[in-house]
C-alpha positions in Angstrom: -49.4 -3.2 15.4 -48.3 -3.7 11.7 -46.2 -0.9 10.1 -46.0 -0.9 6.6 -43.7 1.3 3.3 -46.3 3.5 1.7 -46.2 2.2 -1.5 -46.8 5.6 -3.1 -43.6 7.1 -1.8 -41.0 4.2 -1.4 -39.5 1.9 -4.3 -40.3 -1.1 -1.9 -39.3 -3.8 -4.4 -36.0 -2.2 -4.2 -35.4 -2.0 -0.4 -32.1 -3.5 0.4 -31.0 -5.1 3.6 -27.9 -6.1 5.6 -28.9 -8.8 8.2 -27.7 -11.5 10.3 -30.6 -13.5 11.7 -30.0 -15.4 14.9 -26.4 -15.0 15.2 -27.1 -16.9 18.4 -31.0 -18.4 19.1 -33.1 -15.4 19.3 -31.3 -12.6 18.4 -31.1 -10.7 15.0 -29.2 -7.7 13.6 -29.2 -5.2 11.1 -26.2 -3.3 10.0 -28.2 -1.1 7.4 -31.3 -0.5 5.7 -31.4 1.3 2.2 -35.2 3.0 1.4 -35.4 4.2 -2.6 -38.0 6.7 -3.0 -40.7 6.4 -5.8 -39.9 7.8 -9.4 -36.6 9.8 -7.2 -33.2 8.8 -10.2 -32.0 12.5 -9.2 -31.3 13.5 -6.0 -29.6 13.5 -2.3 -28.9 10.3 -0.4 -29.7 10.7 3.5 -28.1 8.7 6.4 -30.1 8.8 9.5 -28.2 6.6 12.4 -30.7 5.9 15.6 -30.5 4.1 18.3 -31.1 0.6 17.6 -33.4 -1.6 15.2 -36.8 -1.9 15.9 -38.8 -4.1 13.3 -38.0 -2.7 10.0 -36.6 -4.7 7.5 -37.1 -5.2 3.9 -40.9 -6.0 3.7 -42.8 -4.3 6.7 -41.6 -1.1 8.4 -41.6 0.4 11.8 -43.2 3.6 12.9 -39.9 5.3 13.4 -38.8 4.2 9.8 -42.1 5.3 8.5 -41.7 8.7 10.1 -38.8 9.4 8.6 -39.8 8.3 5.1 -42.6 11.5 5.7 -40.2 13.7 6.7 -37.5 13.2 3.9 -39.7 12.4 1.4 -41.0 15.6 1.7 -37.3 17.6 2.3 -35.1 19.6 0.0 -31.8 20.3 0.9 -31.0 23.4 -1.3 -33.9 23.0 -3.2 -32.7 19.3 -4.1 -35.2 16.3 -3.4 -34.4 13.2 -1.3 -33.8 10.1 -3.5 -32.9 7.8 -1.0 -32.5 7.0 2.9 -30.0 4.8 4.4 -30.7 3.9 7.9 -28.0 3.2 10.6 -27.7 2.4 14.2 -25.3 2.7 17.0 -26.6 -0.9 18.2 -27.6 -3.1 15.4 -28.9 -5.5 17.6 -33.7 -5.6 16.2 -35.0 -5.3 20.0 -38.5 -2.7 20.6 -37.9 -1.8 23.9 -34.2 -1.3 25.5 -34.1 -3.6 28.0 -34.5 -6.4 25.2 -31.2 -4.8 23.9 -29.3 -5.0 27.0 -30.2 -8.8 27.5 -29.1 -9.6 23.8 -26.0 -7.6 24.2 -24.8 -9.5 27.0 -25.8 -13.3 24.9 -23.3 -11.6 21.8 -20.7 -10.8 24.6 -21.1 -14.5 26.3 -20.9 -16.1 22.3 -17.5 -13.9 21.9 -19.1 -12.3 19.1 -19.5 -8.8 20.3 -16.7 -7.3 18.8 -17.2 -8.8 15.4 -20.4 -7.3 15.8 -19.5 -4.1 16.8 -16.4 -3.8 13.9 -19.3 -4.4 11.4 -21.7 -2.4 12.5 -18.8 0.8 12.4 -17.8 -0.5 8.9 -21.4 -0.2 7.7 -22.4 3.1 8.7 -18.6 4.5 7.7 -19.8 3.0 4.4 -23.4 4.8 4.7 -21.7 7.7 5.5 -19.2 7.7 2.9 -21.9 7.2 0.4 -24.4 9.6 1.2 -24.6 13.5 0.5 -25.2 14.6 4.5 -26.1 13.0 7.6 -28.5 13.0 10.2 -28.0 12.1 14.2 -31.3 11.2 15.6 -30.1 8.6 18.2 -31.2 9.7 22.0 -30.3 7.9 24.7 -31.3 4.4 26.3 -32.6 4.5 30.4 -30.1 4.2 32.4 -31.5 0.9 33.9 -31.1 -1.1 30.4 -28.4 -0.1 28.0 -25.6 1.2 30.4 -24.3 4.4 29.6 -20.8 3.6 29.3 -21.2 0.7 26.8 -23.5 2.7 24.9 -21.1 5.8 24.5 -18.3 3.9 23.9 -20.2 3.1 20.3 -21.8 6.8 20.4 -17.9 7.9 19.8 -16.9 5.8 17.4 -19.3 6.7 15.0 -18.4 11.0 16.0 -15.0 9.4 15.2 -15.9 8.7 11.8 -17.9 11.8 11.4 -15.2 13.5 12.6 -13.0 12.1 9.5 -15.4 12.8 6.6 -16.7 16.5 4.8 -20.2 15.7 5.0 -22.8 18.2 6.1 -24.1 16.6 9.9 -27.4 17.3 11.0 -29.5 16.6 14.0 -33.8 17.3 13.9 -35.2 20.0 15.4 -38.8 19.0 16.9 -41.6 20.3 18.3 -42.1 21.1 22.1 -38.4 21.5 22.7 -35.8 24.5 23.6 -32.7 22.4 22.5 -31.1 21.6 20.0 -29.7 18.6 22.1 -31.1 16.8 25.1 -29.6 18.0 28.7 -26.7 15.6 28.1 -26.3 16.2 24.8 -27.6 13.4 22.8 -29.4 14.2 19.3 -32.7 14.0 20.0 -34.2 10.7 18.8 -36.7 10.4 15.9 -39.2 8.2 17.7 -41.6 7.6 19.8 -44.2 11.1 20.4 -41.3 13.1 18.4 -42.6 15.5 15.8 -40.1 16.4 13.1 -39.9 19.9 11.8 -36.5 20.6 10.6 -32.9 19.8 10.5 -30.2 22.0 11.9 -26.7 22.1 11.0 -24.0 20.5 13.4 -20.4 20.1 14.0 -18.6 16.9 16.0 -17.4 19.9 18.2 -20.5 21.1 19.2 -21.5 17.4 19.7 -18.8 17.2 22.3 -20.0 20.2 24.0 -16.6 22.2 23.0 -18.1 25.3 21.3 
């Protein structure tokens, strides 16, 4: 299925992109994806950082995208309207389903590009971050069988690294039909699939670590 912007709340002609298509045959990145809303010249800018691409990109969306184009088009943050959402990823690598990711990852590492990759993908949302008024964790955790845990935590802790290093507000979502704040190993709760969105609560790179 087809996701597309709704035209009456995003500035679509003025979506912005950073991409590499086929950086080796079949695989695509993006680094960052910048969402205008409508009629919005005042207001907050939003980072969201998730997992990984899924399909967005400058002319259709994705149902995780378009989700969180709802929910912030819709939030104030002390009474202040969103203007704009920049959307980050620990893995920029455009793959739907995890396992896709972990076979790409490994064709980057066997070109000898992954750490270029990696450099620009911490560069980029340091850069979101830096130019956006709070931001918001949403990025879960791949299944053990695809993305391994290791690999995907050593980028996880980067990015806390630069949260750690700036004074913006962090936030993770509080949804519907949980008790936590966090998931049982205390990942930020991702923003996709059956998620519903209610809220945001206020965090700190401590209690991210689990040391308050």
């Amino acid at each position: 299925m087809t996701h597309y912007y709704d035209s009456n709340k995003v500035d679509i002609s003025s979506i912005t992109i950073d991409d590499r298509q086929n950086i080796i045959p079949g695989v695509n990145l993006r680094y960052s994806l910048s969402i205008p809303f409508k009629n919005r010249m005042e207001g907050i800018t939003v980072t969201v950082i998730l997992m990984n691409p899924s399909e967005a990109d400058s002319n259709i969306s994705d149902r995780t995208v378009n989700k969180l184009i709802d929910f912030f088009y819709c939030y104030t943050h002390e009474k202040i309207q969103v203007k704009k959402l920049y959307v980050g990823n620990v893995i920029p690598i455009y793959a739907p389903n995890p396992a896709d990711t972990s076979a790409k990852l490994k064709s980057i590492h066997g070109a000898n590009l992954l750490n270029h990759v990696q450099k620009n993908n911490i560069n980029t949302v340091s850069s979101m971050i830096n130019d956006s008024d709070i931001v918001v964790l949403a990025w879960g955790k791949p299944n053990v069988k695809t993305v391994h845990n290791l690999y995907y935590y050593s980028q996880v802790y980067k990015i806390i690294e630069v949260i750690s290093n700036t004074d913006k507000d962090i936030f993770v979502f509080n949804m519907g039909n949980t008790n936590t704040i966090l998931t049982e190993h205390g990942d930020p709760r991702h923003a996709g699939r059956s998620a519903t969105l209610i809220d945001l609560i206020k965090i700190n790179s401590n209690e991210l670590l689990g040391l308050t």
